[in-house]
Structure formats: structure tokens, C-alpha cells
ZATORKOL-329777 format. One line per 5 residues: number of its first residue (from 1); their letters; for each residue x, y, z of C-alpha. Coordinates in nm, 2 decimals. Each point is the difference from the previous one (the first is absolute). Example, Ala and Ser with C-alpha at 12.3 -4.5 7.8 and 13.67 -1.06 7.14 Angstrom:
BEGIN
1> as> 1.23/-0.45/0.78 | 0.14/0.34/-0.07
REM end
This chain:
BEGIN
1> xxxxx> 19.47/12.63/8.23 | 0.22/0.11/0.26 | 0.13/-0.24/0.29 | 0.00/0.15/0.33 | 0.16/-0.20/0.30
6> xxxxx> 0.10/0.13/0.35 | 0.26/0.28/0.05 | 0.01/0.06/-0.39 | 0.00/0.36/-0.13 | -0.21/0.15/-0.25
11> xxxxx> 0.19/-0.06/-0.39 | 0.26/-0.22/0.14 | 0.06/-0.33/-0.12 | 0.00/-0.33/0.20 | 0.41/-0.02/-0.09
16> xxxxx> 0.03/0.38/0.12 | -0.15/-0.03/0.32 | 0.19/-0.37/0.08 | 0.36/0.15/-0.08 | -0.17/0.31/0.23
21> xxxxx> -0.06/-0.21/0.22 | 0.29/-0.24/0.01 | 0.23/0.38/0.11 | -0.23/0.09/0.29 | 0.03/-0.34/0.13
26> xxxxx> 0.40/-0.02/-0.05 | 0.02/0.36/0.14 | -0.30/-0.01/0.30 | -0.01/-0.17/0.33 | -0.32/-0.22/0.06
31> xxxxx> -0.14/0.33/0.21 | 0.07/0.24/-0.28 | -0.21/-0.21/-0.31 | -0.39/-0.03/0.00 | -0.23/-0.09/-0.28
36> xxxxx> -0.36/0.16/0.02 | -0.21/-0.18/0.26 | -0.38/-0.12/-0.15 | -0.17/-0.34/-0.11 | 0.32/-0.18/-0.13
41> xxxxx> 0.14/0.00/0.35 | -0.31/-0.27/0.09 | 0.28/-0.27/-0.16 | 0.36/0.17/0.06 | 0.21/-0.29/0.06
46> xxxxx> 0.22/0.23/0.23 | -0.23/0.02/0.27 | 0.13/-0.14/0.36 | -0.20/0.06/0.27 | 0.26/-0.17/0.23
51> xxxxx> 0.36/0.07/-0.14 | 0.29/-0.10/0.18 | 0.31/0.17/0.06 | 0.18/-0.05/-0.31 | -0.34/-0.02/-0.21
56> xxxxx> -0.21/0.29/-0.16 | -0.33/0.10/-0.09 | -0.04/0.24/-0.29 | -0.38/-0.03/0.03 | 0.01/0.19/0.32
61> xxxxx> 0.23/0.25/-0.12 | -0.15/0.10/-0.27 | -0.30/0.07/0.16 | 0.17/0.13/0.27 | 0.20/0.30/-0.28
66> xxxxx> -0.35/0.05/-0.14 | -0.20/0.03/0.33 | 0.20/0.13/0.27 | -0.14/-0.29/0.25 | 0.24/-0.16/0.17
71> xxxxx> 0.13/-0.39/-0.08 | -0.10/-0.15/0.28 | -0.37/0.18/0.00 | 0.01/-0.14/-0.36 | 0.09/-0.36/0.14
76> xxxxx> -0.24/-0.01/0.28 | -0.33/0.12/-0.19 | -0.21/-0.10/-0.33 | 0.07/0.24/-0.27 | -0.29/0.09/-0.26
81> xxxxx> 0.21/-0.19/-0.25 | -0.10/-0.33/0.24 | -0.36/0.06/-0.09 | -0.15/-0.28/-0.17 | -0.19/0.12/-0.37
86> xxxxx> 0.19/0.31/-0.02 | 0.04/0.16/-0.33 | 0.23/0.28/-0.17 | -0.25/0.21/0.07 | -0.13/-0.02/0.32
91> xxxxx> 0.36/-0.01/0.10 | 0.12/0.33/-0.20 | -0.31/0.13/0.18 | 0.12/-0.10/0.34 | 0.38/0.13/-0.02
96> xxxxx> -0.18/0.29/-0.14 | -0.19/0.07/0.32 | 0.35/-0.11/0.24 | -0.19/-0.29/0.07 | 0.31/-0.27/0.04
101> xxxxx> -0.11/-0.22/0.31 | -0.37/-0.18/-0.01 | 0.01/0.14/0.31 | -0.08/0.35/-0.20 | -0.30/-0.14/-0.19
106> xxxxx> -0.34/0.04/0.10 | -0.31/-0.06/-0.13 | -0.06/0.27/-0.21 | 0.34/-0.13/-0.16 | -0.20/-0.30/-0.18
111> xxxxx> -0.36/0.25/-0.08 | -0.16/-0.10/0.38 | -0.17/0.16/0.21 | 0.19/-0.05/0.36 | -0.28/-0.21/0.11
116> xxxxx> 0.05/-0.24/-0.28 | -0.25/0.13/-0.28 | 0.06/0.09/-0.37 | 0.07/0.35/-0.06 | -0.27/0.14/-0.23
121> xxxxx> 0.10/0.00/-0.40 | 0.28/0.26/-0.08 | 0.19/-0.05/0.32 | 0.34/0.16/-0.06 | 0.24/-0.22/0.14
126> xxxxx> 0.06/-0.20/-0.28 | -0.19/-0.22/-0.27 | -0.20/-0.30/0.06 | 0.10/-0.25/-0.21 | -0.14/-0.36/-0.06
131> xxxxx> 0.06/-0.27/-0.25 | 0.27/0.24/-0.13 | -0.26/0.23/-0.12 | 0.03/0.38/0.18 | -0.38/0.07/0.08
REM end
């Protein structure tokens, strides 16, 4: 089977995209490179919420390339990638819909009704899943 990872192109092998990736970093300045924001970013090990002057956070900017929202509004709010229990697909499913901040949730985001109740079955939004079973 074929291994996907993050930033990887359809038919290109892992060697292909590191060389790929080695140029962009030797010919880009930290503003110009990005990787595609989604789950993965839950453990990026580049993520500063409070660099210093002479420090950097590559989280924030490639969140900031993919999304347009500025660093600091990055910084200073929770981001859907925060959310405890995420997975791929609920996250896909909120990029999809521009929704980068939790601030942008609601409940009809996680199948509720906004005064707290389940959606009835078929609820668009995405699929309820338990014990790792979709329903």
C-alpha cells in the first residue's frame, strides 16, 4: 500500500519529496514555506506561542500561509487543532467549512441542536462515530 504523510504529492516517493523539500527550505524564507495545516499540526514541535526576538514559530506560520489570520490572532485564541478528540476527519471537515478558531464552531459543528440535544439520525455535518465504529 501506499504511504501518505503531510505535504507529500500524489506518485512521489518519500526520497523525492525530502530532496524537494530540502531546495525550498535552502531557497525560502521562514514566511515563504508552509506545509498543509490539519491533524498533524496537534504535535508540531515548532509551535511557540511566546517567541522571543531571535526565536521562531513555524506553527504559527504555517497556519498563518494557509489561513490568512494573522500571528498574533493565531497566538492569542484556541485553534480547532487544540480540540481535545479530534480526528482527520472531523478536522478536514472543519478547514473545509473555514472553520480555523473554536471560536467558529457551534453546535451544529458536533451534530447538536444549539440547545444542546442530538441532531436526529442523518444529520449532515459529519459522522457520528463511537468505539471506532462509524454508525
Amino acid at each position: 500500500s501506499e504511504v501518505t504523510y503531510p505535504g507529500g504529492m500524489k506518485g512521489e516517493t518519500f526520497k523525492d519529496a525530502a530532496q524537494r523539500w530540502a531546495e525550498e527550505l535552502n531557497d525560502a524564507t521562514p514566511d515563504s514555506f508552509s506545509t498543509p495545516i490539519g491533524l498533524q499540526c496537534s504535535s508540531c514541535e515548532y509551535r511557540l506561542n511566546d517567541p522571543s526576538e531571535r526565536t521562531y514559530s513555524g506553527f504559527h506560520n504555517c497556519w498563518k500561509n494557509a489561513t490568512s489570520i494573522e500571528t498574533e490572532e493565531l497566538r492569542q485564541n484556541p485553534l480547532v487543532v487544540d480540540l481535545y478528540g479530534n480526528t482527520k476527519a472531523t478536522m478536514k471537515i472543519f478547514l473545509s467549512k473555514k472553520k480555523i478558531l473554536l471560536s467558529d464552531l457551534s453546535a451544529i459543528d458536533f451534530d447538536l441542536e444549539e440547545d444542546g440535544t442530538l441532531l436526529e439520525d442523518g444529520a449532515p455535518n459529519r459522522k457520528k462515530e463511537r468505539s471506532g465504529h462509524t454508525i
